[in-house]
N, C-alpha and C positions, 0 to 999 in steps of 0.2 A: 646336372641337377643335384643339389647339393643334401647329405644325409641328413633327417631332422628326425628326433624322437618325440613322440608326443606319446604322453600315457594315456590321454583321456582325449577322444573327438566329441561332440552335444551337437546336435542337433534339433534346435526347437521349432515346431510349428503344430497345426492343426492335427488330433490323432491320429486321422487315416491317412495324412500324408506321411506320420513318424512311422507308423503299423504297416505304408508300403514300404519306405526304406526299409524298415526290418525284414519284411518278410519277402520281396525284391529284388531289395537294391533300388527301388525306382528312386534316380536324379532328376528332379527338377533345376533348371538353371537358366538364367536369364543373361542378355547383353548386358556389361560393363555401363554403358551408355543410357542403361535402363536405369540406375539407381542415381544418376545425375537427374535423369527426366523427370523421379518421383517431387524435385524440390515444389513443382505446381500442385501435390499434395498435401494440405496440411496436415492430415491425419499420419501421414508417412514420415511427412517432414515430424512432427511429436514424439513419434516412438524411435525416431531416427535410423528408419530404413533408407530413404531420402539421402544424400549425401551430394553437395554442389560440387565436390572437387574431386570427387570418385572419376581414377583416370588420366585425370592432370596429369600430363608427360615434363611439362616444366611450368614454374610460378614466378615471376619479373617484377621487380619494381621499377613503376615510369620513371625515366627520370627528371628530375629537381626545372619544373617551371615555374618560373618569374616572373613576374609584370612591373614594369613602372607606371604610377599613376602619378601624377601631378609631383615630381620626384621624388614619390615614396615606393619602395622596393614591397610586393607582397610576394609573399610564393604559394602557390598554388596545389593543393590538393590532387594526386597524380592514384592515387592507386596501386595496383598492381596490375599483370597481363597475364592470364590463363591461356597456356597452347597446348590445347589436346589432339590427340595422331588418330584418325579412322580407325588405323588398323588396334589402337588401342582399346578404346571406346565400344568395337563389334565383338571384341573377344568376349566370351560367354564365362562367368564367375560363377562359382559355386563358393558359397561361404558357410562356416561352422565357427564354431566357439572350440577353440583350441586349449587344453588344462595343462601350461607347461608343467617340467618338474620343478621350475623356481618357485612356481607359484605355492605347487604344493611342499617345497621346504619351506616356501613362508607362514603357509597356514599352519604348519606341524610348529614352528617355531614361534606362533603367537603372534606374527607382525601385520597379520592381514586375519578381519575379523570373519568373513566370509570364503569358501573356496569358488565357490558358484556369485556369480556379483547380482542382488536381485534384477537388476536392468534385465537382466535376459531371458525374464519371463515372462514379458509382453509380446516376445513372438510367436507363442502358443500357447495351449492349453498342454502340450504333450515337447515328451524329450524324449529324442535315441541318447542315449548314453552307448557309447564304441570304445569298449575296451582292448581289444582286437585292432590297432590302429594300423598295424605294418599291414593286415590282411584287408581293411579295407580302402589303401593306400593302392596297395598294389590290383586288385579289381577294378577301382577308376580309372588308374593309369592303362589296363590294359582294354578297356573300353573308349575311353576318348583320349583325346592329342591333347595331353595335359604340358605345356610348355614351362610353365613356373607352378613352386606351390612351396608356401608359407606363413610365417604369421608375419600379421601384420603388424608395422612398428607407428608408433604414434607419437605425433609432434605437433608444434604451436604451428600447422598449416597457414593461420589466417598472416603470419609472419615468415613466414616461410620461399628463401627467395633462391631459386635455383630449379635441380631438378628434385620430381616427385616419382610419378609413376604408378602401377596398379598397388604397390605394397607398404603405402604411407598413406596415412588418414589422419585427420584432425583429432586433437586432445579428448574432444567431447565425445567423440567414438569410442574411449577407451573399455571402460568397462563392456565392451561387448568382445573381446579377447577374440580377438575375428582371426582365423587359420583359411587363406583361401587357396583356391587350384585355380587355375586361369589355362584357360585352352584355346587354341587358335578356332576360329571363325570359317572354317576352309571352306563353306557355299557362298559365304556371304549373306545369311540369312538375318532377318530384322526381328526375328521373333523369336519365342524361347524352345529353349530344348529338353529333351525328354528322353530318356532310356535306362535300362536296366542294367545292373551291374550284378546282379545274385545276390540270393538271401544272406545276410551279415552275419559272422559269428564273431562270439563274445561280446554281445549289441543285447541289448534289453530296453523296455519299453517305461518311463514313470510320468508322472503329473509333475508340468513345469514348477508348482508352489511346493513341492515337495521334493525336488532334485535335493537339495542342498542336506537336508534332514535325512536323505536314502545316503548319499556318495559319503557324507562324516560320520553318520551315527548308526545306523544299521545294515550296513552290506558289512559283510567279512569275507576276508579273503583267504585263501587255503594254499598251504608252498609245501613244497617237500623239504624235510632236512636233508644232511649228510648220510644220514643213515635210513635214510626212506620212509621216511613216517613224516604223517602231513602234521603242520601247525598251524593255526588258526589265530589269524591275528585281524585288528580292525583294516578296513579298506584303503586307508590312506600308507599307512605304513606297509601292505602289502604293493601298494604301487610305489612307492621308494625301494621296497627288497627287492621288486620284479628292474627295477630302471637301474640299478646297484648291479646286479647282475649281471649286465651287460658291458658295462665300464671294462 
């Protein structure tokens, strides 16, 4: 399983759900197979939880049919061919909003007007913000059979001819910055799952319309110098000197 840094994990939804993770750990998490099924919700399909090709283990184009009619050649509209794998489909996702450090040298650098993309405030009224991401990396992983976990890469799916998999999702998904864990299935259960990983540290609680306004303009961050005395710098440049650090 390969090293990733991530500075910042979000998790948005309803506030007793954010207020259990905080104070918990409680995982809610549903089958792979479940966010294809939403597409027969429209409300789902709008805020684009819904996703038709969440899963897709490979994506084909048919190939090239022809007809002759009265000796004129037409060719025929073919499509493509979706082959999705069981054992892909029953694995249980857990998904979050991942704050790479590109993202945030592009916000420090002016290139991206937002750190937080509004999109992803329609999943709740409440955010965890996880500052603490290696601690609560490693709590997951020692609770359930986390087989893959990353962020997700995003491409023109609808054109997209070959293999896919749990960790490619459509253009249109982008701004939801989706970091997920994918865990093996091992009952075979059809339904969603639930357990506790412990209360989260370095995790705090805000209003999804107000993430953006907390994480740039008002949170500061505290470092020691060389000489042991702390400094006090804005939040964004303290998660560059904390990711600096480690280099």
């Amino acid at each position: 399983m390969p090293k990733i840094d991530i500075p910042l994990l979000l998790k948005f939804g309803e506030k007793q759900h954010v207020e259990a993770l905080l104070n918990k750990g409680n995982i809610f998490m549903q089958r792979l197979g479940h966010y294809k099924d939403l597409e027969k919700d429209e409300l789902q399909k709008k805020i684009k939880r819904a996703d038709k090709y969440d899963g897709v283990f490979e994506r084909y184009k048919s190939p090239k049919v022809t007809i002759t009619v009265e000796g004129q050649e037409i060719e025929l509209r073919t499509g493509f061919v979706d082959i999705s794998l069981d054992e892909i489909m029953d694995s249980y996702v857990y998904c979050m909003a991942g704050i790479s450090i590109d993202r945030i040298y592009d916000y420090k650098a002016g290139k991206i007007d937002r750190l937080i993309p509004k999109e992803l405030e329609k999943f709740g009224e409440g955010c965890a913000v996880i500052t603490d991401t290696a601690d609560f990396v490693k709590k997951f992983k020692n609770t359930f059979p986390v087989e893959y976990l990353n962020f997700i890469e995003y491409i023109d799916l609808e054109n997209t001819n070959g293999r896919i998999g749990p960790f490619k999702k459509d253009l249109a998904f982008k701004e939801q910055l989706e970091f997920r864990f994918i865990m093996k299935n091992e009952e075979g259960n059809k339904g969603h799952l639930t357990k506790e990983i412990g209360a989260l540290s370095g995790a705090f609680c805000t209003d999804s319309y107000e993430i953006e306004t907390t994480l740039t303009k008002k949170l500061i961050g505290r470092v020691k110098t060389t000489d042991g005395k702390e400094k006090e710098m804005d939040f964004i440049d303290f998660l560059i000197a904390r990711y600096e650090e480690t280099l």
